[in-house]
TIKOL-596465 format. One line per 10 residues: number of its first residue (from 1); their letters; for each residue z, y, x of N, C-alpha, C, O. Coordinates in steps of 0.001 Angstrom, whole numbers, plus 500000, padded with zeros to 6 digits. Each point is the difference from the previous one (the first is absolute). Layout:
! residues N
NUM> A> Z:Y:X:Z:Y:X:Z:Y:X:Z:Y:X ~ ...;
***
This chain:
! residues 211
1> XXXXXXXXXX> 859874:652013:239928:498677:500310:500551:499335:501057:499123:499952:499867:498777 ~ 499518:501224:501889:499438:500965:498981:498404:499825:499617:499197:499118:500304 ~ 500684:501973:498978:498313:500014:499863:498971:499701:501268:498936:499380:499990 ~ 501725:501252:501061:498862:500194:501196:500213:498888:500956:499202:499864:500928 ~ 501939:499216:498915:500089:498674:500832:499041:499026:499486:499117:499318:500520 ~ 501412:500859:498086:498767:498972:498917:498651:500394:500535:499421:499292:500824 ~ 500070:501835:498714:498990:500888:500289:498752:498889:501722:498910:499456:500173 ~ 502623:500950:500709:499663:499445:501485:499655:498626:499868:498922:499591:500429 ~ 501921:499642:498999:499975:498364:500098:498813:499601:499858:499261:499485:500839 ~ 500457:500880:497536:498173:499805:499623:499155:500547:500631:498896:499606:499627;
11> XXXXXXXXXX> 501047:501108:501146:498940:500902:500588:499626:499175:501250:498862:499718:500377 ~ 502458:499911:500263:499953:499409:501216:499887:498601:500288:500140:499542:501134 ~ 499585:499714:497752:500206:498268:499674:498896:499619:500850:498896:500543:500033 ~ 501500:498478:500647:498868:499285:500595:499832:500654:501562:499698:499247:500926 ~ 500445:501719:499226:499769:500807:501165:500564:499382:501341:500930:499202:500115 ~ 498500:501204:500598:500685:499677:501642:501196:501077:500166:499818:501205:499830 ~ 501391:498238:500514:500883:501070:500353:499889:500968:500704:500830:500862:499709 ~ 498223:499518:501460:499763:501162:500543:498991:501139:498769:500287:501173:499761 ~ 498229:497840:499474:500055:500911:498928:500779:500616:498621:499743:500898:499199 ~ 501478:498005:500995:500588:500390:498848:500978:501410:500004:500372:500837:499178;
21> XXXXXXXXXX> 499796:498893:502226:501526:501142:500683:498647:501147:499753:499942:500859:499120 ~ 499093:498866:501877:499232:501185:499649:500144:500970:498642:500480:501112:499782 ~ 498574:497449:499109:500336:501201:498499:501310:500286:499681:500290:501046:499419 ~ 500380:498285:500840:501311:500636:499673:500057:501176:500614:499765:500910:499205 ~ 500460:499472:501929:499946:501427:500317:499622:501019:499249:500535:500902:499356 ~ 497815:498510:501033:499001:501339:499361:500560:500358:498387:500195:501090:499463 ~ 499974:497495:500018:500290:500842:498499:501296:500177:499502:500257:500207:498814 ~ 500793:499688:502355:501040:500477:500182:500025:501902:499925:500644:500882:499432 ~ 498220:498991:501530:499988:501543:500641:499360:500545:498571:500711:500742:499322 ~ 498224:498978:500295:499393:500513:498188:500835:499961:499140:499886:500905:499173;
31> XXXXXXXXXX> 501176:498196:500625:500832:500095:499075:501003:500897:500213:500277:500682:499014 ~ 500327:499516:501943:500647:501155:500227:499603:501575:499777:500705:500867:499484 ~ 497529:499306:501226:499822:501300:499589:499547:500103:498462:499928:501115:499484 ~ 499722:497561:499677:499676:500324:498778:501585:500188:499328:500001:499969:498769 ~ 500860:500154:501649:501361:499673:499306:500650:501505:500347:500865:500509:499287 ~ 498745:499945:501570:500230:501468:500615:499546:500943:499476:500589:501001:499595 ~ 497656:498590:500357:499628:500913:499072:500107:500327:498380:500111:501054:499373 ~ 499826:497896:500336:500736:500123:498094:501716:500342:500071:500400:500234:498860 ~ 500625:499850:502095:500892:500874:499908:499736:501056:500256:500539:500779:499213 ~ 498687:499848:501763:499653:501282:500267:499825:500397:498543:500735:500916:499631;
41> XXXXXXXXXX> 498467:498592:499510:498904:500419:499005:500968:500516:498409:499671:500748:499080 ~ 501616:498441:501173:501282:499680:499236:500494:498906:499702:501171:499829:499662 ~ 498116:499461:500421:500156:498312:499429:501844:499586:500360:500665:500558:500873 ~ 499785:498455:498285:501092:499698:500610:499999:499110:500664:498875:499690:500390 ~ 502294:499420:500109:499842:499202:501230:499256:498538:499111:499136:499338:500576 ~ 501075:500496:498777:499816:498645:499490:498498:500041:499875:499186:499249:500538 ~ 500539:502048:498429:498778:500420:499673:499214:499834:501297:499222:499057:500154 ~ 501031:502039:500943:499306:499956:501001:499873:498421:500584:498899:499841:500527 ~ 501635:499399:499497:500005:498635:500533:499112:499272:499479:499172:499419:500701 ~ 500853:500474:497761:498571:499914:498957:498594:500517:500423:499140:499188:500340;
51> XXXXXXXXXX> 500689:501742:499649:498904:501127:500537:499351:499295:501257:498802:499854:500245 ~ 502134:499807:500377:499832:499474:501650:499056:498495:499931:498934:499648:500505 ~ 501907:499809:498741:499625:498261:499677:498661:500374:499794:499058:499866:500781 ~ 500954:500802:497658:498710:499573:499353:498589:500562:500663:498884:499574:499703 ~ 501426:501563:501339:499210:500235:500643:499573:499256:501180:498994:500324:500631 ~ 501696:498753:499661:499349:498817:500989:499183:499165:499178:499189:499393:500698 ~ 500702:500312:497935:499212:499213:499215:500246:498503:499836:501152:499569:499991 ~ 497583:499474:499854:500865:499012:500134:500079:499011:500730:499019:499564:500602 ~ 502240:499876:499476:500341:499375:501765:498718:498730:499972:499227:499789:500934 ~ 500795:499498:497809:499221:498883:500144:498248:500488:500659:499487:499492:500997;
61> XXXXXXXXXX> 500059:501275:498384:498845:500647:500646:500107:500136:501381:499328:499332:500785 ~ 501768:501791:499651:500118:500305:501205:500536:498591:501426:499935:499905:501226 ~ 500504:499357:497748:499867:498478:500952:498576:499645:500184:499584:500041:501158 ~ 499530:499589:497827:498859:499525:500492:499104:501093:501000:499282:499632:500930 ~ 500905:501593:498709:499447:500826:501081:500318:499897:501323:499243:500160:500958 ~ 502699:499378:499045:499965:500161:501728:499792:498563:500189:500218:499689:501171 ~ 499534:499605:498298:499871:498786:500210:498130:499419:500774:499596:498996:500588 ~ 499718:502436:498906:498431:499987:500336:499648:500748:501693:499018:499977:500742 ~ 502456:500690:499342:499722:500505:501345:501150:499695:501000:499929:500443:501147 ~ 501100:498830:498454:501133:499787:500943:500068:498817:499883:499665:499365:499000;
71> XXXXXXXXXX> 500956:500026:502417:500130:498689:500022:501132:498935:499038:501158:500338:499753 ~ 498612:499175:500080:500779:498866:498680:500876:499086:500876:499909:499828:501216 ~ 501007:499590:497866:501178:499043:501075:499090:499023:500213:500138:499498:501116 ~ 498841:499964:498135:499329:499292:500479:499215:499985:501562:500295:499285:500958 ~ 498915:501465:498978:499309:500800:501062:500801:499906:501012:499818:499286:500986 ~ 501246:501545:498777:500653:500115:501546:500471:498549:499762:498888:499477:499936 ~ 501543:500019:499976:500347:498417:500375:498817:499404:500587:500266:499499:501093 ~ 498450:500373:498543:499140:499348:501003:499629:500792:501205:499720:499562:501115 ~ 500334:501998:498378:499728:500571:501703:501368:499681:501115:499727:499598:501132 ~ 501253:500541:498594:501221:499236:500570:499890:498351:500457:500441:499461:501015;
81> XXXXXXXXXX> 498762:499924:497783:499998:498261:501049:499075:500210:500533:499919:499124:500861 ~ 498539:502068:499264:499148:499689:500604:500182:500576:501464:499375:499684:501012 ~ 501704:501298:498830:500449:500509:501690:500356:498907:500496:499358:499832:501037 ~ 501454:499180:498732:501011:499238:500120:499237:498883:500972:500339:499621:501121 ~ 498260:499890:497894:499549:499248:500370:498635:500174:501114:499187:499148:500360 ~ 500941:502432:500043:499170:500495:500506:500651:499981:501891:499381:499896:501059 ~ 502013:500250:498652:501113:500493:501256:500083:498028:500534:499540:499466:501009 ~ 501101:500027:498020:500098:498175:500111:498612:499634:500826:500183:499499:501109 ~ 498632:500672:498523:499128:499605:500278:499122:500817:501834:499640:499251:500909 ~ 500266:501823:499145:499492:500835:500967:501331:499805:501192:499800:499678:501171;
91> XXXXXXXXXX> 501439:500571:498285:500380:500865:501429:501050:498674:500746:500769:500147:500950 ~ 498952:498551:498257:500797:498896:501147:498235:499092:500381:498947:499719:499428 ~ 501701:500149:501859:498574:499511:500597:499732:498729:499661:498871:499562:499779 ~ 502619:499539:500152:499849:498562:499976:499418:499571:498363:499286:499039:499714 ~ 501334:502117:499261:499189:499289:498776:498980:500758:499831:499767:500024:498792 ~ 499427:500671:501831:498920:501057:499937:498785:498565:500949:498931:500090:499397 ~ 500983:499259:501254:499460:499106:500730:500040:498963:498979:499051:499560:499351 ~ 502018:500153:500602:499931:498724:498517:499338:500268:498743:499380:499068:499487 ~ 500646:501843:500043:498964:500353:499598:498611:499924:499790:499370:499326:499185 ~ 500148:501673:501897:499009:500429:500564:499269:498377:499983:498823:499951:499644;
101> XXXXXXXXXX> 501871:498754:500737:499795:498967:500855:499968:498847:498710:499752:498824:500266 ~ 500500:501582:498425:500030:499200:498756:498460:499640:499472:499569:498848:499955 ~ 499687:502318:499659:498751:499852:499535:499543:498931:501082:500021:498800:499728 ~ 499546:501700:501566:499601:498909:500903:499867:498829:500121:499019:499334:500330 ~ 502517:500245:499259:500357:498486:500223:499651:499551:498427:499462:498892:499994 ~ 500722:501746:498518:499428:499840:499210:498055:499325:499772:499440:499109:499362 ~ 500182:501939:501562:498384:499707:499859:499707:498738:500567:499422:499117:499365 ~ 501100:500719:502255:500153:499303:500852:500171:498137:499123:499151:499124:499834 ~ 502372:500935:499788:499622:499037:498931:499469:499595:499015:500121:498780:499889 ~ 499261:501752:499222:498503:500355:499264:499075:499194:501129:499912:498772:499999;
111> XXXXXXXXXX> 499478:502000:500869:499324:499243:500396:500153:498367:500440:499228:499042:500023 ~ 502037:501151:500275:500418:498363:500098:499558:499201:499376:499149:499186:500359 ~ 501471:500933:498358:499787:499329:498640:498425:499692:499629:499434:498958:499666 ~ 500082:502435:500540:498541:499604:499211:499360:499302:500929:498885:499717:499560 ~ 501327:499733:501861:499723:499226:500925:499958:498079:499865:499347:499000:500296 ~ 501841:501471:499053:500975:498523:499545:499224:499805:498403:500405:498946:499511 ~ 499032:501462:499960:499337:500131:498493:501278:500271:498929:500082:499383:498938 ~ 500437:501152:501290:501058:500962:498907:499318:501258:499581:500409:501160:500042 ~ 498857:498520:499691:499130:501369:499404:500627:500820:499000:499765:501207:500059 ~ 500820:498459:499238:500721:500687:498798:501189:500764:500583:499918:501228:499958;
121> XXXXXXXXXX> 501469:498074:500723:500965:500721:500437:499398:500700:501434:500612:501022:500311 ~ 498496:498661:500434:499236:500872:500595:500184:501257:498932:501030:500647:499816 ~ 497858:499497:499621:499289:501253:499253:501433:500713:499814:500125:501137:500456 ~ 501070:498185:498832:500937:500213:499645:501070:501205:501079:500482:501121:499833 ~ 499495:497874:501255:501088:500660:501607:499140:501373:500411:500538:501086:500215 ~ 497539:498575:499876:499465:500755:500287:500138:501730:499348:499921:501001:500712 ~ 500258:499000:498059:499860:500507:498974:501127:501037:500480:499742:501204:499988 ~ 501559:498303:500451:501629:500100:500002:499990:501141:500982:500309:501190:499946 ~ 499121:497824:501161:499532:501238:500862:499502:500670:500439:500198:500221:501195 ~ 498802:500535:498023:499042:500963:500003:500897:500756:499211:500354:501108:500403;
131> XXXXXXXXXX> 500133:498357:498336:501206:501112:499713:500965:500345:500547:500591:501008:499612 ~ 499895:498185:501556:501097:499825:500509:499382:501480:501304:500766:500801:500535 ~ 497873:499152:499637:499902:500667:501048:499715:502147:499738:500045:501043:500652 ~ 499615:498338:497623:500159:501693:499742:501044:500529:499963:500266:501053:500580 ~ 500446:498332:498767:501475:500246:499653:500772:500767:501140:500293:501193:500082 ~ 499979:497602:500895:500509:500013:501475:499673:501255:500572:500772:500940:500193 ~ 497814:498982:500104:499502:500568:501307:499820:501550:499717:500089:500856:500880 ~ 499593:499452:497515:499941:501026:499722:501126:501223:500620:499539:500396:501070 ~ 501091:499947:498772:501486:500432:500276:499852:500877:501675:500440:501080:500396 ~ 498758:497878:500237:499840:500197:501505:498425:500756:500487:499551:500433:501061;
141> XXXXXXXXXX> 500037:499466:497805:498596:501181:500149:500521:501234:499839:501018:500235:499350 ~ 497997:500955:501496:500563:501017:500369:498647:500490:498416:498785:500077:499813 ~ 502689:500147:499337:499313:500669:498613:501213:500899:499333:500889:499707:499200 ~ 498815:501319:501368:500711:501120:499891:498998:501129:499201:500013:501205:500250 ~ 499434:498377:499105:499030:501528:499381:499672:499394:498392:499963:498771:499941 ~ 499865:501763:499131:499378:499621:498611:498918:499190:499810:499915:499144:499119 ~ 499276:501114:501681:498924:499816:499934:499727:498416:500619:499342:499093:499493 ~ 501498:500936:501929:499967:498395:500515:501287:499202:499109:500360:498869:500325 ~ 500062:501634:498899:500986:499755:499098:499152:498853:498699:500100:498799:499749 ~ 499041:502397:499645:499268:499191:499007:498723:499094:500316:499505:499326:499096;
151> XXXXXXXXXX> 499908:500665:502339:499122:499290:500495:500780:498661:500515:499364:498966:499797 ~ 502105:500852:500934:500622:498902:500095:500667:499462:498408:500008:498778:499854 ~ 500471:501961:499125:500216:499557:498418:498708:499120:499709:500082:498804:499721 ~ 498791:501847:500362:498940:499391:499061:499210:498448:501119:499468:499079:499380 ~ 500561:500895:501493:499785:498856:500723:501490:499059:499817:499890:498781:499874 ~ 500887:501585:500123:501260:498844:499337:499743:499606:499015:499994:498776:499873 ~ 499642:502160:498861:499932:499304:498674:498383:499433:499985:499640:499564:498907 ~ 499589:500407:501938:498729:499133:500157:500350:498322:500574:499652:498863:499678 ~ 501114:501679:501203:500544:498595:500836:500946:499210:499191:499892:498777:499912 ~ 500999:501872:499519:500739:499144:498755:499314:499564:498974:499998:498798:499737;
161> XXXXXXXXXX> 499487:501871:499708:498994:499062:498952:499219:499422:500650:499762:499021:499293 ~ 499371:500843:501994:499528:498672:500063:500355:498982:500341:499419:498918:499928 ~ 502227:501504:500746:500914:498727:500653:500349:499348:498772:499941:498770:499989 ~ 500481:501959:498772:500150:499006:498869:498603:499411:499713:500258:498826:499734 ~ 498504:501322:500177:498750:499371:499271:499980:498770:501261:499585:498901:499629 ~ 500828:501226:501793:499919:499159:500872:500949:498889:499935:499768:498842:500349 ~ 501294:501608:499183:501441:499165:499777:499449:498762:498688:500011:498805:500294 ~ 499662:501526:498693:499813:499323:498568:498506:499410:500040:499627:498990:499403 ~ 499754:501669:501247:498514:499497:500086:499391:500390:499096:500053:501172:499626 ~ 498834:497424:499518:499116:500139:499037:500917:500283:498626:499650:500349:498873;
171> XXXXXXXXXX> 501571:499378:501648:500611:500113:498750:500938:501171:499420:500650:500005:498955 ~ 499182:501336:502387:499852:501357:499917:500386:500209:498321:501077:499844:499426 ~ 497692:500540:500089:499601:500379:498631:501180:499727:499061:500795:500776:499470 ~ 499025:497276:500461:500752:500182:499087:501410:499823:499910:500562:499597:498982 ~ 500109:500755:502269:501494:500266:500790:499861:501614:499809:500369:500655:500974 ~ 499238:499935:498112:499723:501539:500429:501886:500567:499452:500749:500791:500572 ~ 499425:498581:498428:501704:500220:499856:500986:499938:501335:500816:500868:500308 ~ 498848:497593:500590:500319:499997:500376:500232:500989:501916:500796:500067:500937 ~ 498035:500413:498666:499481:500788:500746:500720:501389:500043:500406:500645:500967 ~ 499636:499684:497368:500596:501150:500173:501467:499732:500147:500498:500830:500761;
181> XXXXXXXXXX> 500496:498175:498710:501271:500157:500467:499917:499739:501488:500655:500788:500682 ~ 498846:498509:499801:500153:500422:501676:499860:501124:500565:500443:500062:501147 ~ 498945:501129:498300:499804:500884:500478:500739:501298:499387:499893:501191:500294 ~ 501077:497987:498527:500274:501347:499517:501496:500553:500661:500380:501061:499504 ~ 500081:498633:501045:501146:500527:500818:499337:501152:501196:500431:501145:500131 ~ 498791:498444:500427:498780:501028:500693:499878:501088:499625:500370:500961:500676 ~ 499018:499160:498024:499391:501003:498887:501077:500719:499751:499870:501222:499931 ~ 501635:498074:499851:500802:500927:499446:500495:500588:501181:501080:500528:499736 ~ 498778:499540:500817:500640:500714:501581:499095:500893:500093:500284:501177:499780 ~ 498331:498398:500596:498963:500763:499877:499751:501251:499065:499520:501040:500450;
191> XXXXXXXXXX> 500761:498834:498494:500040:501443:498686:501362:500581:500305:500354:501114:499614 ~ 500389:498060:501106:501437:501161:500033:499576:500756:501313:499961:501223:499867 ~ 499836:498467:500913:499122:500246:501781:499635:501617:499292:500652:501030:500170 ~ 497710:498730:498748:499042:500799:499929:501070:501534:499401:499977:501164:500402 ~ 500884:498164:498495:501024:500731:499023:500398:501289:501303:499794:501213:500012 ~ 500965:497690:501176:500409:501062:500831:499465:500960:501016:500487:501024:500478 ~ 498440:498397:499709:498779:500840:500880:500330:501098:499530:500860:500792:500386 ~ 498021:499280:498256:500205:501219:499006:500893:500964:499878:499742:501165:499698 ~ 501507:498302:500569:501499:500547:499740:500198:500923:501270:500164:501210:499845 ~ 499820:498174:501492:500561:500399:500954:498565:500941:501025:498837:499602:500050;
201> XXXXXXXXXX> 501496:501176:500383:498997:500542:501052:499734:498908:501320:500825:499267:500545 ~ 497998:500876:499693:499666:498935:501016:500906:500100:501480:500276:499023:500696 ~ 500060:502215:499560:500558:499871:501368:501376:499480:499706:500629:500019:501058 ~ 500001:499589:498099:501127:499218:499154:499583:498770:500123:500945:499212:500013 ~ 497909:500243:500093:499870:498499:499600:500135:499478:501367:499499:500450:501031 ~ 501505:498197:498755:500286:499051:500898:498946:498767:500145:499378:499602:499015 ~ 500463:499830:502251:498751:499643:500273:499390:498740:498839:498794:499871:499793 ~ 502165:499344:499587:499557:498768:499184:499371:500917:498478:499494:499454:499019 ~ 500734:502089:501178:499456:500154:498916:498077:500433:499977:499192:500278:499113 ~ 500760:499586:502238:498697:500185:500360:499152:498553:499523:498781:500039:499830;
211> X> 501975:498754:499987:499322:498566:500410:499649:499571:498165:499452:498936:499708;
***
């Protein structure tokens, strides 16, 4: 393996394979004309090969840079399950209805309960599905623009935090740990979501990245 494979490896760590093939190219194509031009200049071959490297600088830097504007293996792995779960969900009718038809029967029994004086697993089912109904239903609103993008984001994360203060009750506060590990699988999806907004041009974004 030479200087400029090494060079590639570090540069490209972490990356999504379509950005990685990318830099590889591009500084395929720089390393070549910097390697061209210091023979032109006299350099010998080895020399010129030197010349070439050190003028790309250094790979570890140049990883975190493409790492601030190209997508990460991470990244593309959740935009990949979020197509996934975007196609599963919308385009078969029978689990698109089941669905759709969960929150419902969720609330529905809620009310049961708090009928029957189960007030607690009431609050509890109730709670389930009000989350159950952002979650769901979201997907199927026609939110195709930025803007109804971050107006449906910020009413989810209103409705989730109060479905948890509704879920735990008076005892909210001091469940607040517990509060946040329930929610932190959310969050981390959520900052990878925002990561890729940023990354990709909007007429690129697939619809769950609007939600």
């Amino acid at each position: 393996m030479n200087g400029l494979d090494l060079w590639l490896n570090e540069a490209t760590r972490c990356l999504a394979r379509d950005a990685a093939l990318q830099v590889r190219t591009e500084i395929g194509e720089h390393y070549e004309s910097a390697r061209e031009a210091a023979i032109d200049g006299g350099a010998a071959a080895d020399q010129a090969d030197q010349i070439a490297l050190t003028a790309l600088g250094d790979a570890k830097s140049a990883n975190r840079q493409y790492r601030s504007v190209l997508l990460t293996s991470r990244e593309a792995r959740v935009l990949r399950e979020g197509n996934w779960e975007s196609r599963a969900f919308c385009s078969h009718r029978l689990v698109k209805s089941l669905v759709v038809s969960i929150p419902g029967i969720a609330v529905l029994i809620a009310f049961t309960l708090f009928r029957a004086g189960a007030i607690d697993v009431a609050r509890v089912v109730l709670a389930i599905g009000i989350a159950m109904g952002v979650l769901f239903l979201a997907p199927f609103l026609p939110v195709y623009t930025p803007v109804r993008g971050r107006i449906v984001r910020s009413v989810k994360w209103v409705v989730l935090a109060g479905m948890l203060v509704l879920a735990y009750g008076p005892d909210a506060l001091k469940l607040s740990w517990l509060l946040f590990a329930s929610v932190w699988p959310v969050v981390w999806i959520e900052r990878t979501r925002i990561s890729i907004r940023r990354k990709l041009p909007v007429a690129q974004w697939p619809k769950h990245l609007y939600l």
